[in-house]
Legacy VTK file of the C-alpha trace (Angstrom):
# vtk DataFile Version 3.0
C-alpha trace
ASCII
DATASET POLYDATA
POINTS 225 float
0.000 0.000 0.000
1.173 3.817 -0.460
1.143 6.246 1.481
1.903 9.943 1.269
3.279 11.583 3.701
3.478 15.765 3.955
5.809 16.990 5.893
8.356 19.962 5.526
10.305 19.139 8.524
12.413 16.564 7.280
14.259 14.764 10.020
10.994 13.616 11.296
9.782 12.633 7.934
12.650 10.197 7.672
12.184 8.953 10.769
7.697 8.182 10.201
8.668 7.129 6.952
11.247 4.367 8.320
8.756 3.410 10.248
6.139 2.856 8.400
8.612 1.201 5.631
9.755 -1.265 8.682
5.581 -1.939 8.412
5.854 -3.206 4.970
4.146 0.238 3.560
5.462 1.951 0.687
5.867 5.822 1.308
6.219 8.347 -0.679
7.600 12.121 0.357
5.809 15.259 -0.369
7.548 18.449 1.469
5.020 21.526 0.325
1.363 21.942 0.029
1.837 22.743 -3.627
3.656 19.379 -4.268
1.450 17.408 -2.108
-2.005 18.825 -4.149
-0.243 17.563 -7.143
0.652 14.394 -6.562
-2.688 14.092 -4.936
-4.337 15.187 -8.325
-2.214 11.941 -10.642
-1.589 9.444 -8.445
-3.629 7.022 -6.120
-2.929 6.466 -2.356
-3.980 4.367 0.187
-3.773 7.092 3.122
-2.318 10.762 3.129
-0.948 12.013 6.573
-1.066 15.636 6.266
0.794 18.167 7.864
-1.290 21.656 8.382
1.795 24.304 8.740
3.430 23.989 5.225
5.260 25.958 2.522
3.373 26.722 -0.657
0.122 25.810 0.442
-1.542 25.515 4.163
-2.651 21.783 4.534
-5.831 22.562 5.186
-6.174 23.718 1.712
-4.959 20.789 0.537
-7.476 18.625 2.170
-9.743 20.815 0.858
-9.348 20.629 -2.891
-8.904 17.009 -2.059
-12.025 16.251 -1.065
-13.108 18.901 -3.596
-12.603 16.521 -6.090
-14.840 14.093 -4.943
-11.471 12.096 -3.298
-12.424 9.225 -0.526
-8.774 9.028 0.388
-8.037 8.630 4.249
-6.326 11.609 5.567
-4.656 12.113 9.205
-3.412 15.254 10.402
-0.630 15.246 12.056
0.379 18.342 13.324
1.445 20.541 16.148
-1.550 22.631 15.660
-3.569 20.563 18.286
-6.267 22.956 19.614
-9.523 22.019 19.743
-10.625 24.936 16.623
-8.078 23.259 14.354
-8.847 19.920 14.740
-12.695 20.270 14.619
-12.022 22.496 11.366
-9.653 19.612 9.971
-12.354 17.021 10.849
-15.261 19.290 9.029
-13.542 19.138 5.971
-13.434 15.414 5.714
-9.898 14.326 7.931
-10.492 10.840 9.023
-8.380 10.848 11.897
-5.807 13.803 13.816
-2.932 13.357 15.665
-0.945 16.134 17.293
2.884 16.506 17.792
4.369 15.308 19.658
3.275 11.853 19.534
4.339 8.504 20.184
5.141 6.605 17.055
3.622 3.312 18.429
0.129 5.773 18.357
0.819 6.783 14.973
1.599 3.537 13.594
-1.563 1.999 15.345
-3.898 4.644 14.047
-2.480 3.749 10.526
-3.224 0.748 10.165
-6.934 1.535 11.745
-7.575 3.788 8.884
-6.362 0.954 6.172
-8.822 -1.525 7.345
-11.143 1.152 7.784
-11.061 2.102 4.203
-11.138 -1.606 3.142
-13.800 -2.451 5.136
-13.145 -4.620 7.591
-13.358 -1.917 10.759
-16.783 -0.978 12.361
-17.373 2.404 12.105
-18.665 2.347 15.874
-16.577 2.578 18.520
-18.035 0.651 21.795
-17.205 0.738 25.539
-19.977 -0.957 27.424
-23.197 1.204 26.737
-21.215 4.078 25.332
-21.120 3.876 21.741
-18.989 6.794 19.204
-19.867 6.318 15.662
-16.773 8.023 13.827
-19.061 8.410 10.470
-21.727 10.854 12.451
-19.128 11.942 15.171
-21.997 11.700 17.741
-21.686 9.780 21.484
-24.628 7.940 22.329
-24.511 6.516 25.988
-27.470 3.307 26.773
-30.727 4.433 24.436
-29.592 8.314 24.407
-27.493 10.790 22.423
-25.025 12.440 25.371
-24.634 15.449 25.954
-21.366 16.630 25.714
-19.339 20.428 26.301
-16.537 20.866 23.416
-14.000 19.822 25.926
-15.679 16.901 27.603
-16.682 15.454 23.915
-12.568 16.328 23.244
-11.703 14.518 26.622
-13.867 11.364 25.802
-13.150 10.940 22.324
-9.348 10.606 23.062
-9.987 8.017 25.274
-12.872 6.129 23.645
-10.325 5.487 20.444
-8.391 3.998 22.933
-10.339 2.075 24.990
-8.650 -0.407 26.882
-5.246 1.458 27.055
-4.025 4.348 29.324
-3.738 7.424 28.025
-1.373 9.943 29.953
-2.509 13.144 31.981
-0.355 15.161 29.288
-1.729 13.239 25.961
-5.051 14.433 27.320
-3.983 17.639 27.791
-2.264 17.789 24.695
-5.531 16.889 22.283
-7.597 19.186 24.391
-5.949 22.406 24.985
-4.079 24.860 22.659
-0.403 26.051 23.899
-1.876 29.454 24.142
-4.787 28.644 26.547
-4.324 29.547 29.860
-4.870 26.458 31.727
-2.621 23.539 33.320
-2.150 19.925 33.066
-4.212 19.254 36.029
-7.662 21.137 34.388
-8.322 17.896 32.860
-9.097 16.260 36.236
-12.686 18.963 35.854
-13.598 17.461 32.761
-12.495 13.639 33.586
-15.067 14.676 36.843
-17.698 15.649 35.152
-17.625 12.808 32.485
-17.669 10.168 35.448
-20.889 11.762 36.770
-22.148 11.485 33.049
-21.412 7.923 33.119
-23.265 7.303 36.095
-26.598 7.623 34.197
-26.736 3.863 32.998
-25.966 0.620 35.218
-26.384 -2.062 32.851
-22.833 -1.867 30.689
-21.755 1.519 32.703
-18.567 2.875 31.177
-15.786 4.408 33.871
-12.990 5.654 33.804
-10.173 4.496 35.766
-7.363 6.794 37.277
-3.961 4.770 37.485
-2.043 7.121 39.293
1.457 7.752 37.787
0.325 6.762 34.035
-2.971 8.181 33.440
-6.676 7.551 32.424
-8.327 4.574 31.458
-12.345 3.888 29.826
-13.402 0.772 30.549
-16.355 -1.102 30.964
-17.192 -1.818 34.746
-17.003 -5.090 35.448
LINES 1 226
225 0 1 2 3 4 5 6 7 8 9 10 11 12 13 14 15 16 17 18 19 20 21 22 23 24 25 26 27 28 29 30 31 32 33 34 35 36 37 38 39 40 41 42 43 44 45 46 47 48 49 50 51 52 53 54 55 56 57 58 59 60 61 62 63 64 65 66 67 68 69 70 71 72 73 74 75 76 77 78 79 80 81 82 83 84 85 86 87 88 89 90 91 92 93 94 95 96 97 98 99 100 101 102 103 104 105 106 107 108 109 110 111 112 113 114 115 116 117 118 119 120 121 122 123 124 125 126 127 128 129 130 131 132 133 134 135 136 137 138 139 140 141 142 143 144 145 146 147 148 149 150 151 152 153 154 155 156 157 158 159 160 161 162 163 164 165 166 167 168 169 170 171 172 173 174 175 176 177 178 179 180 181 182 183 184 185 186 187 188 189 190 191 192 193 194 195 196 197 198 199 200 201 202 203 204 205 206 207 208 209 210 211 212 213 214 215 216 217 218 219 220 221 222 223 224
């Protein structure tokens, strides 16, 4: 399968594209908007990960004449614009998936290969945790029989964990994903929002999902046993 990858900072280029090449994917190298829309425009991939801040042309623009011309191609953003404005604008215009620097390549690698079988078919487009159900298509949380109710950062907050249910996600990740680096707020304002989503998830009993501190390491959503 190829993949191309968009990014103008090119140390870190080499060292996503050894990795996914050490995954048996064939990568190709685009280092400008304007190089990236035209490679996009004569040649077929299998994903795109897309830088936003780029030479030439922003990336956003580039997803956008992308899916412009009709194009069904995965996309993830990976960038170190990571507020919660730039990834719900990314998202609107059709991104299947966003990452934000800096990230663990093990994430990056994992979400990969999620968007292949995704695009081939062989992923549910639902994401489940006990009664709590995310369907990535609609981007809507439904919790038991009822849409939930989410703030921006709550939905932020319980979307990063829910697409990775089952695994601990760090204080700092969290933080990351939620706020920008010019909000004025500290790690430890995610422990409001991880509050008020455990009070949310006290409104079913049958298939209740919680979330788990493990001090040290982080959050965990799980389904109470």
């Amino acid at each position: 399968m190829r993949i191309l990858l968009v990014e103008d900072h090119l140390e870190l280029s080499r060292w996503i594209g050894q990795a996914l090449q050490d995954a048996r994917l064939t990568v190709e190298f685009a280092v400008n908007g304007d190089a990236a829309d035209s490679l996009l425009r004569t040649q077929e991939y299998a994903l795109v990960i897309l830088d936003l801040t780029l030479p030439k042309m922003d990336g956003l623009e580039v997803l956008k004449r992308l899916r412009g011309r009709g194009s069904k191609t995965p996309v993830l953003i990976l960038t170190a614009r990571g507020g919660l404005a730039e990834r719900v604008q990314g998202l609107n215009l059709g991104a299947d998936d966003y990452l934000a620097k800096p990230f663990d390549l093990s994430e990056l690698e994992a979400r990969v290969k999620a968007l292949l079988r995704r695009s081939q078919g062989n992923e549910a487009l639902t994401l489940r945790c006990g009664a709590l159900r995310f369907d990535t298509v609609s981007r809507m949380f439904h919790y038991g029989d009822a849409p939930l109710s989410l703030t921006p950062r709550e939905y932020a907050v319980l979307e990063a964990l829910i697409t990775r249910v089952g695994c601990v996600v760090a204080k700092d990740k969290l933080f990351a994903e939620v706020f920008r680096l010019d909000d004025d707020a500290r790690p430890d304002a995610i422990e409001i929002y991880i509050h008020r989503l455990r009070k949310k998830l006290e409104s079913v009993q049958e298939g209740r999902a919680v979330i788990t501190t493990l001090r040290g390491l982080g959050y965990l959503l799980q389904e109470q046993q």
